[in-house]
N, C-alpha and C positions, 0 to 999 in steps of 0.2 A: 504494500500500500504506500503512494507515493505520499510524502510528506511536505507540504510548501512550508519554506521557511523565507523570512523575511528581510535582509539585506540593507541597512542605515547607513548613511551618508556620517560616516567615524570619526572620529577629533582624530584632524591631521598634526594637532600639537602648537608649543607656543603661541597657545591664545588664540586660534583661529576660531569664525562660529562660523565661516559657508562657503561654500565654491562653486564654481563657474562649472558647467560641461563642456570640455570642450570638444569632448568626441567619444560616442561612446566604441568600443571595441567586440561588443557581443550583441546578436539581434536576438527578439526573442522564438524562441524553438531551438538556440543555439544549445550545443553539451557545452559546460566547462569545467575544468578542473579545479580540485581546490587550492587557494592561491595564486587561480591564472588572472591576469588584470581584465578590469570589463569595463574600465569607463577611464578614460583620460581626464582630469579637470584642472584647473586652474585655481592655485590659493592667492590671498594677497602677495605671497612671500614664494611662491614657484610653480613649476607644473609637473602635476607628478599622475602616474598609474596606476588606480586603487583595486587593489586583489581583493577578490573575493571568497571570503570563507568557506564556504559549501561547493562541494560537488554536486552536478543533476544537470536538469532542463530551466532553460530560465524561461518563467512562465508571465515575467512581465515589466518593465522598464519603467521610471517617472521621470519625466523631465526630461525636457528640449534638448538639444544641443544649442549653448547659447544664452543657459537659462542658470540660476543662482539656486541654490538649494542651500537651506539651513543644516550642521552638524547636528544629526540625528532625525533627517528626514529619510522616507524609503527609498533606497535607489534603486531594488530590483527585487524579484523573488523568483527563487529557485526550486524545483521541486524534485528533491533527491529520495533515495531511497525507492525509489519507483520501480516496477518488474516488467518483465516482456510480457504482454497482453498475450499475444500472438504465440508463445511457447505451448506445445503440447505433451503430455506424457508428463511432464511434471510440476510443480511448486509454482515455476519462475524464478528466474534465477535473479536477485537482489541487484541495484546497482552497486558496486565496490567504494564510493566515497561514502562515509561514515553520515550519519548526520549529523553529529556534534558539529563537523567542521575542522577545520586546522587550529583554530583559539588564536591563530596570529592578525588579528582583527586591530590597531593598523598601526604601521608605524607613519604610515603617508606617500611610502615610496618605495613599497614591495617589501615582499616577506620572503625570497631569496627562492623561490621556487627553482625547481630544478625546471633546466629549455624543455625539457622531453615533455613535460607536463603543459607547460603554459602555452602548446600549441593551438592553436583556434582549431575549430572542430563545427564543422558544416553540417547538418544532417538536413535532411528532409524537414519541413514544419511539423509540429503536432499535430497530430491528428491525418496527417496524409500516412499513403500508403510507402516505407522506407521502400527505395531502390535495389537490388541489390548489390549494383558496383556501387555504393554509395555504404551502404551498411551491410557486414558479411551477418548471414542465416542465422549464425550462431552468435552474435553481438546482441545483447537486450536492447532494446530500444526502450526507453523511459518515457512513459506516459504522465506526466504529470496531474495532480487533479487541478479542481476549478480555480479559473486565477479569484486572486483575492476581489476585496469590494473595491480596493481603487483603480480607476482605470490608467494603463499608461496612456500618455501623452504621443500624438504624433503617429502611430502606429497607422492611421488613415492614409498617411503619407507615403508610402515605400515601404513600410515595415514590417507590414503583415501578407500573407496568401491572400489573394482572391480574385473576383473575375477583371482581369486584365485586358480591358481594348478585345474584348469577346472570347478572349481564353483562360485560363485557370491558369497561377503560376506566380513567382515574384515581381514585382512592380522592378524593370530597369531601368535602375539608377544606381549610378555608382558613386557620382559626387556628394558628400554632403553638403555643401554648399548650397546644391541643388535642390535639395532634402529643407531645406532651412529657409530657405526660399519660397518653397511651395509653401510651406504652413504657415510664415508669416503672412501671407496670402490667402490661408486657407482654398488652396487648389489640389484638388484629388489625382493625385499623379497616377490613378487606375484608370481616368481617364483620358491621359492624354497619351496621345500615337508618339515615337519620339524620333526624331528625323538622325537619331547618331547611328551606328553600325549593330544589325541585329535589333534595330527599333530602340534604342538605346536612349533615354530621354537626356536632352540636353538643357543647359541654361535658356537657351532661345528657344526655347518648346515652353518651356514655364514662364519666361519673359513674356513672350506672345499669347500664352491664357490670363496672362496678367491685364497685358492690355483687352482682351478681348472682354473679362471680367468686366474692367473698370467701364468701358465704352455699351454697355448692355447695360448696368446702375444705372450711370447717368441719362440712359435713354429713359430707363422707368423712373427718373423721379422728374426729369422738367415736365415743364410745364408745357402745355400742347402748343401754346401760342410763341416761346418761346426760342429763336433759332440755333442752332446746332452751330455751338463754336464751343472752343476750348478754354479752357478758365483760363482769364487772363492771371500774371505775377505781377506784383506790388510795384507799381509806379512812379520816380522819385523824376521828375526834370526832364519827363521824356527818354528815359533809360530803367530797365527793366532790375529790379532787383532779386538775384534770387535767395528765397530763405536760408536761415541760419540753420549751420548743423548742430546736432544736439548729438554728445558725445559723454554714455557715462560711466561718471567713475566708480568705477568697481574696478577688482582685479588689481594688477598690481601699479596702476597709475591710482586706482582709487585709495591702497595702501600708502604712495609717495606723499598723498596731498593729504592723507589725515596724518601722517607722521611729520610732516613740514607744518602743519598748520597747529602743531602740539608743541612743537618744538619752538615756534615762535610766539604762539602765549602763554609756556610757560619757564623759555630760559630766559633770563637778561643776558644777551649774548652782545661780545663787542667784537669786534676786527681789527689788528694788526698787519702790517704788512713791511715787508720790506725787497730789494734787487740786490740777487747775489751774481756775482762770477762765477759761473759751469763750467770755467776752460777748464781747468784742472779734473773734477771729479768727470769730463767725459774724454778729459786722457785714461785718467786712472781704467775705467771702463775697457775702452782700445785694448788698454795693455794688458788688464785680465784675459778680455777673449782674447788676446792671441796667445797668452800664456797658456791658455789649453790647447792650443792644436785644432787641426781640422776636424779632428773626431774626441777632442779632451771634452765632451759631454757640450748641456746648451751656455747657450752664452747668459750672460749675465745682461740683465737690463737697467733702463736707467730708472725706471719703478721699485726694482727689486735694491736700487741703491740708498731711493730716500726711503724706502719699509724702513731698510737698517738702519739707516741715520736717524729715523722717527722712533725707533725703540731705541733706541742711544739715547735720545732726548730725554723719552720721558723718564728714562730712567735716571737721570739728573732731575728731572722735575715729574714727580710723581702724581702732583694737583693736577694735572691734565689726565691723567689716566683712571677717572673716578665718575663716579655720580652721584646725582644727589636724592635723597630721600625725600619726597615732600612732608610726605605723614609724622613722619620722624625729626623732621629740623635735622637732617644728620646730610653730611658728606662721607660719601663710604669712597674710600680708596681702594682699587682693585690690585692684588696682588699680581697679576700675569696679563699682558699684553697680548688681545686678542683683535689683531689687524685689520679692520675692513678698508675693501678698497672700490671706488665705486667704478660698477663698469656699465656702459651702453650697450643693451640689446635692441634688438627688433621688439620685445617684448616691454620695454622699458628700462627706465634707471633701477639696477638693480646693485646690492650692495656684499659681492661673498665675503668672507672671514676666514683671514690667515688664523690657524688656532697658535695659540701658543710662540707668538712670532718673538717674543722676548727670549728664545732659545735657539732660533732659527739665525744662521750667517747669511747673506747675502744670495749666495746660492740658492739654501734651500727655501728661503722664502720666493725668490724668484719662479723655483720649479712647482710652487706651490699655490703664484697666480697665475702661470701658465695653468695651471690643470683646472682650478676655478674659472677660470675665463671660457674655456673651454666648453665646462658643464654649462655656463650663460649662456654660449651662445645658441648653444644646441637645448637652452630648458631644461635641462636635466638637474639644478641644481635643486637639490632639497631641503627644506625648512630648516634644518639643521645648520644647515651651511649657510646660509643668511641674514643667522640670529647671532646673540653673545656676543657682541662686538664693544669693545671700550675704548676705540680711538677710531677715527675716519681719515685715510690720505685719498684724497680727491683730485686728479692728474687731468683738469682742464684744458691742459694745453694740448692734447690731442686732437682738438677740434679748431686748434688755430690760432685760438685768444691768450693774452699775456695777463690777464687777472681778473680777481672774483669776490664777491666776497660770501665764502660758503653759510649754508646753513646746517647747523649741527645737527645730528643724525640722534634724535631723541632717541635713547635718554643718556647718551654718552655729554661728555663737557667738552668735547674741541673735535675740529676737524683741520686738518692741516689742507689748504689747496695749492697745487703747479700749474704754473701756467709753460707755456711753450719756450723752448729753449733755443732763442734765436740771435745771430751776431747783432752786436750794438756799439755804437761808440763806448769807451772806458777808459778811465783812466787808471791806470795800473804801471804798479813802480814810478808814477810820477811825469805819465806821458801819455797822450792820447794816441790807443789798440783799439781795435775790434776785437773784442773778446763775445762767448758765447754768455749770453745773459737770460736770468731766467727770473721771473717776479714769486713770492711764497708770498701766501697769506694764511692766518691763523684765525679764525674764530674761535672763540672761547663764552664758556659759563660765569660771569661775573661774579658768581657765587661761590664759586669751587678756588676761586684765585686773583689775586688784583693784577693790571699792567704791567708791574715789576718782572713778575714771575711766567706772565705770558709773553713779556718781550724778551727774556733771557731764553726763553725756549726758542722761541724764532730765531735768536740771533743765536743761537751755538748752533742749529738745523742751517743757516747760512752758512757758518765759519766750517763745517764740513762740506758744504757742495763747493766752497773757495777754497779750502786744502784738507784735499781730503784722509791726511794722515792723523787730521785730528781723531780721529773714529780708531786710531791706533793705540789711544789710551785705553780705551773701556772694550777692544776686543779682547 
């Protein structure tokens, strides 16, 4: 006897309450295994895979692709434990996934399943008759019983078996996009013919019920006397205005702008700045990479040089490596230097975290935002790795600009910003050079520290990118 069990949208952790779908990975009639992923989403803080607990048939989905779900809403139900209807001469023989499930219900970013398992797995819909190059004789097929009282969402759309353009079978569509399209539209893609390869329904199949939709409405509500023209757009001087887009925040822009917008009502934050000489620390640099060789491992960058010289700092000035308690009236000083560094995705500003960078040399902090940078870009990084941060180095100048003035990455107390490292007039040794010049600037928590102790930090993080032997005391 198949048993449905119930499937909740899990605390992906660090305080999150909801997430985005951004795709899901299982239709329903699909088998999965337990622990295979089934739904792609998006948190404020990454995008991650969420595996599902139960083995069986999944007997039903909630929620769009597109759409925001609360932590401990239903994202699917499964119905395991199910038997071969169709077996004769004996019992039936049990599905093999247990119903308790795996208990590894979530970390947010997989529960380590073995590849063999977390394969996708096609069958036939419930309730059709299994194939048999599709499912061998001797494979149970799991009937699940009735879906629950909620209905999924969307399923009219592509989702489900039924009369297709006058024949039985799955609705062809491949794209989601397409799939997302139709329903924000409320257009039954059972009914449309689809002009791609094998009747295959494309964007412009559902663009063009779109229009047809809209031009059918507005035939039935004018007015008879009325003539047939198109709504004109907003008029300003004889030139046509077109409307404002509405773009919202959620996800991880909507996470930037409520943690900016925290951070600026509730730190007193001030800005510091000053223009260093790079000539030196991007010899130093040179002469590292070439001291390794063409194959002496990666090179050393010029990020991975102010990390170090930013844990060098704070380690002379500890007040920047802290936060503060509001409820407490307390500034807590943090023992260990946990890096972030902010990088640009397609996805947004996002922030990974060197852990434990107050241990790490130049190198291996280096090899350690190449591999965060990495997981950014590709979305892969998880919650983990973009929390716990106690100081922010912000490297502006990749975008061209020579200064900023940052805002602090609540609930840390400073952010250190670069701007771009470009030749300047200088005066050095007492004579006017083109030396490589580069601008720093320091925000800080007025709270955590006064002027004194915020310009001494800037100016020794200077006096190492001008000679950078200075950093030869404290290695």
């Amino acid at each position: 006897m198949a048993q449905v069990l119930e499937f909740k949208l899990p605390d992906l952790g660090e305080g999150l309450t909801e997430a985005e779908i951004v795709r899901w990975l299982v239709e329903v009639g699909d088998v999965v295994a337990i622990d295979q992923p089934v739904v792609e989403v998006e948190t404020a803080k990454a995008m991650v895979e969420v595996p599902c607990p139960y083995g069986g048939v999944v007997t039903a989905r909630f929620g769009e692709e597109g759409s925001e779900l609360p932590v401990g809403a239903p994202l699917l139900t499964v119905a395991v434990g199910a038997t071969d209807a169709s077996s004769s001469g004996s019992e039936g023989a049990a599905a093999e996934e247990p119903s308790g499930g795996s208990g590894n219900v979530l970390v947010g970013y997989g529960t380590g399943a073995p590849a063999a398992r977390r394969r996708r797995i096609r069958p036939e819909r419930v309730g059709a008759t299994a194939a048999p190059a599709t499912v061998p004789a001797s494979a149970p097929v799991p009937v699940p019983a009735a879906a629950p009282a909620p209905v999924p969402v969307g399923d009219v759309n592509g989702r489900a078996n039924g009369q297709v353009n006058g024949r039985q079978g799955p609705v062809a569509v491949v794209s989601p996009l397409v799939r997302r399209l139709a329903r924000q539209h409320d257009i039954d893609l059972r009914r449309l013919t689809g002009s791609g390869p094998d009747g295959l329904i494309l964007r412009a199949d559902v663009d063009s019920a779109i229009r047809h939709v809209g031009e059918a409405t507005e035939a039935e509500t004018r007015p008879a006397a009325e003539p047939v023209a198109a709504e004109a757009p907003t008029v300003h001087g004889g030139a046509a205005v077109p409307a404002a887009e509405r773009i919202p925040l959620r996800g991880v822009r909507g996470a930037v702008a409520d943690k900016l917008s925290r951070s600026r009502s509730e730190i007193p934050d001030a800005t510091c700045w000053v223009d260093a000489d790079a000539t030196e620390l991007m010899a130093a640099r040179a002469s590292m990479n070439a001291a390794s060789g063409p194959s002496g491992g990666p090179k050393v960058s010029v990020l991975a040089l102010l990390a170090r010289i930013c844990t060098a700092a704070l380690a002379r000035y500890p007040e920047l490596n802290s936060t503060v308690d509001t409820a407490a009236r307390e500034i807590v000083r943090l023992p260990g230097v946990h890096l972030g560094f902010a990088a640009q995705t397609e996805r947004g500003l996002v922030v990974p975290v060197v852990r434990d960078a107050h241990t790490r040399n130049a190198e291996s902090i280096g090899a350690e935002i190449a591999r965060l940078t990495e997981l950014a870009r590709t979305g892969k990084l998880s919650p983990a790795q973009l929390t716990g941060g106690t100081f922010t180095l912000n490297n502006y100048g990749v975008f061209g600009v020579d200064g900023s003035t940052p805002i602090i990455n609540h609930p840390e107390a400073a952010m250190l910003g670069v701007g771009r490292i470009m030749p300047k007039p200088w005066v050095h040794n007492g004579e006017l050079a083109v030396r490589q010049v580069v601008q720093l600037s320091l925000t800080f928590d007025h709270r955590v520290c006064d002027g004194g102790t915020a310009g001494g930090f800037l100016r020794y993080v200077a006096d190492c990118v001008e000679q950078p032997a200075v950093l030869l005391r404290t290695l």
